[in-house]
C-alpha positions as CSV (number, residue, x, y, z in Angstrom):
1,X,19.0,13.8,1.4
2,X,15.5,13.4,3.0
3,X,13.1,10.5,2.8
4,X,12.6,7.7,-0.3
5,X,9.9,5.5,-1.0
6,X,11.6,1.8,-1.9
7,X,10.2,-0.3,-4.6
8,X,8.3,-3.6,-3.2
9,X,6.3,-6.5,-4.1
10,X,2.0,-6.8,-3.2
11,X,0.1,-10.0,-4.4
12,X,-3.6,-9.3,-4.2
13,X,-6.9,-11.4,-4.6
14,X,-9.5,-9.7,-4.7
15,X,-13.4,-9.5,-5.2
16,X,-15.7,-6.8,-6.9
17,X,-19.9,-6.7,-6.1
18,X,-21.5,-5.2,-8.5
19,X,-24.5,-2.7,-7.3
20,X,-27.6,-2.3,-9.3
21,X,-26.2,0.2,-11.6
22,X,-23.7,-1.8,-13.7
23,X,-20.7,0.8,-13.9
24,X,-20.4,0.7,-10.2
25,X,-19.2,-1.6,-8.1
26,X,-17.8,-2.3,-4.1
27,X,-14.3,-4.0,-4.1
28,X,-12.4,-5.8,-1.6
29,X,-9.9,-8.4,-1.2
30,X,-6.7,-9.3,0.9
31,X,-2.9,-8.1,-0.1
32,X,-0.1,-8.6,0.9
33,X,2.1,-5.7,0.3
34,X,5.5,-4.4,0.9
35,X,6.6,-1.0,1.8
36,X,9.3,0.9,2.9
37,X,11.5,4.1,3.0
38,X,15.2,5.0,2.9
39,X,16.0,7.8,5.2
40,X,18.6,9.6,7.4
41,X,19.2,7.4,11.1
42,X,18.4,10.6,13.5
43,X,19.6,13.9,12.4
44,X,22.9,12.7,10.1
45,X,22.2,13.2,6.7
46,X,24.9,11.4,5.8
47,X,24.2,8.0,8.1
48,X,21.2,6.1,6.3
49,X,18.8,3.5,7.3
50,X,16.2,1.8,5.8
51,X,12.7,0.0,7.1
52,X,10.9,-2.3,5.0
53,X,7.5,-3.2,6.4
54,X,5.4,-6.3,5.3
55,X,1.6,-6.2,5.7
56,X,-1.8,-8.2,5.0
57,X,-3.9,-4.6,3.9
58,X,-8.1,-5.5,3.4
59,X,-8.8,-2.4,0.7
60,X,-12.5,-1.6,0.6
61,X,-13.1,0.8,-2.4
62,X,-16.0,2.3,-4.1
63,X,-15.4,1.3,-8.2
64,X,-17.1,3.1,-11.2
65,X,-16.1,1.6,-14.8
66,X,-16.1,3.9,-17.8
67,X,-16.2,2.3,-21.0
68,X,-13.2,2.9,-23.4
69,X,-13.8,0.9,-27.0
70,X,-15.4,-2.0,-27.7
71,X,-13.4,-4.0,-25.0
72,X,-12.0,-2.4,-22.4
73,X,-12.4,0.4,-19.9
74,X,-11.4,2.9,-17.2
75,X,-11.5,1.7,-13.7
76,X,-12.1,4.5,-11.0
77,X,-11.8,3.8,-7.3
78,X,-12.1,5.7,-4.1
79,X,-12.2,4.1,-0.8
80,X,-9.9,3.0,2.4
81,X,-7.8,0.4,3.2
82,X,-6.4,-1.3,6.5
83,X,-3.4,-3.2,7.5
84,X,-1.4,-5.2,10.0
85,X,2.3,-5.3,10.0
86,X,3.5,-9.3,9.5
87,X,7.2,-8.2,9.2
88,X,10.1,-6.7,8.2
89,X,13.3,-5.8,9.0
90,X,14.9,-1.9,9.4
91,X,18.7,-2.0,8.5
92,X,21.0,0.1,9.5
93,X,25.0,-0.1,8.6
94,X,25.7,-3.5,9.5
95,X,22.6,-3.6,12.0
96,X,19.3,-4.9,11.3
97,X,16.5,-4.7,13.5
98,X,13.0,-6.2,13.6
99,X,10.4,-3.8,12.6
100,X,7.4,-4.4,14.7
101,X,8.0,-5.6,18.9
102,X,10.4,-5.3,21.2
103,X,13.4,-6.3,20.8
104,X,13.6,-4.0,17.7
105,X,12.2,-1.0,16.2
106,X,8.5,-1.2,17.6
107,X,6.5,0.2,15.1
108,X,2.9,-0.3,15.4
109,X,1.3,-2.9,13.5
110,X,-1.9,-1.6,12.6
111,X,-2.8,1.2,10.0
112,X,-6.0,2.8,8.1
113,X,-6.4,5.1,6.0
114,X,-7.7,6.3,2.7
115,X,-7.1,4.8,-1.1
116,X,-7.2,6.5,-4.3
117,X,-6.9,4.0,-7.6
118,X,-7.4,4.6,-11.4
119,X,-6.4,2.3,-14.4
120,X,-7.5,-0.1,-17.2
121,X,-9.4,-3.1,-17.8
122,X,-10.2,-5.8,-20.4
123,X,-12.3,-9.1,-19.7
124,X,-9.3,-10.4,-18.3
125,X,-6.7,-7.9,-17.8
126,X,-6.0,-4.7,-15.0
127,X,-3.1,-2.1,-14.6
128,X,-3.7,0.3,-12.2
129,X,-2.2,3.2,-10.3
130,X,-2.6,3.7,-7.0
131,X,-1.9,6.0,-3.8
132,X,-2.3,5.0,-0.1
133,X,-1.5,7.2,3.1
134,X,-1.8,5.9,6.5
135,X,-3.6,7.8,9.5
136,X,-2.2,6.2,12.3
137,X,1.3,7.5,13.7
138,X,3.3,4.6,13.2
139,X,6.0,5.2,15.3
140,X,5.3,7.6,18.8
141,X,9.0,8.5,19.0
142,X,10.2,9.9,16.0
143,X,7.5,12.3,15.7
144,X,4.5,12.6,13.1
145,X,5.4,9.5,10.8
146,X,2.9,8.1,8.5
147,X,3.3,4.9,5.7
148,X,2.3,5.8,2.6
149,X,2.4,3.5,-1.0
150,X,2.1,4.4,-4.3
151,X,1.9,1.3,-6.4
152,X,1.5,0.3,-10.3
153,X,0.4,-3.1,-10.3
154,X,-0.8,-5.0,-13.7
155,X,-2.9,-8.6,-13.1
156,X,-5.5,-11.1,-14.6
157,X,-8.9,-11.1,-13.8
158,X,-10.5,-14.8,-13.9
């Protein structure tokens, strides 16, 4: 029972502007990232739906790097992120439903909130860990209902 997190895709370029002090950094960029939950349609535990939402999210984070060896590091990063809902679909049974407008499930589009990420980093390779929660109430009738992501992602840095 209760609400699950669903497993989605994010593609992400981004840039990094180093401040005077070398081990830290601004980063920014544009994703494009999925999320989504699994959870009960109204009240009945036993009659699931699930809503996948695609967005375009701008992160803005504050970086420090701590060197670790001779060629790598840890990657610390503290910041917020925005986003605007592009698509998606909610499913129910055999019914599926737009996410965002009318005709559909009218969820709003647009979401802040704060960004948390930690990992590892090489000249040219990342993996990182990170956890988002939305401010915004994304949805006025079913109550206090946030988006939220955690993500692992692993990329090359040119």
């Amino acid at each position: 029972g209760g609400v699950k997190d669903l497993l989605g895709f994010m593609a992400e370029a981004g840039l990094q502007i180093p401040f005077k002090l070398r081990c830290f950094a601004l980063q920014t960029g544009l994703r494009y990232i999925q999320k989504g939950a699994k959870g009960p349609w109204e009240d009945n535990m036993n009659d699931m739906a699930s809503m996948h939402q695609n967005v375009l999210e701008i992160p803005v984070l504050f970086t420090m790097f701590l060197p670790a060896g001779r060629k790598g590091g840890v990657k610390l990063g503290m910041g917020c992120f925005a986003s605007y809902g592009i698509g998606g679909k909610v499913v129910h049974g055999s019914q599926e439903y737009n996410t965002y407008g009318i005709p559909g499930f009218n969820m709003r589009r647009f979401d802040i909130g704060p960004a948390v990420e930690a990992g590892y980093e090489t000249r040219h390779f990342a993996a990182t860990l990170g956890i988002e929660t939305g401010v915004v109430n994304v949805h006025k009738e079913l109550g206090n209902v946030r988006a939220r992501a955690f993500y692992l992602t692993v990329g090359y840095i040119f």
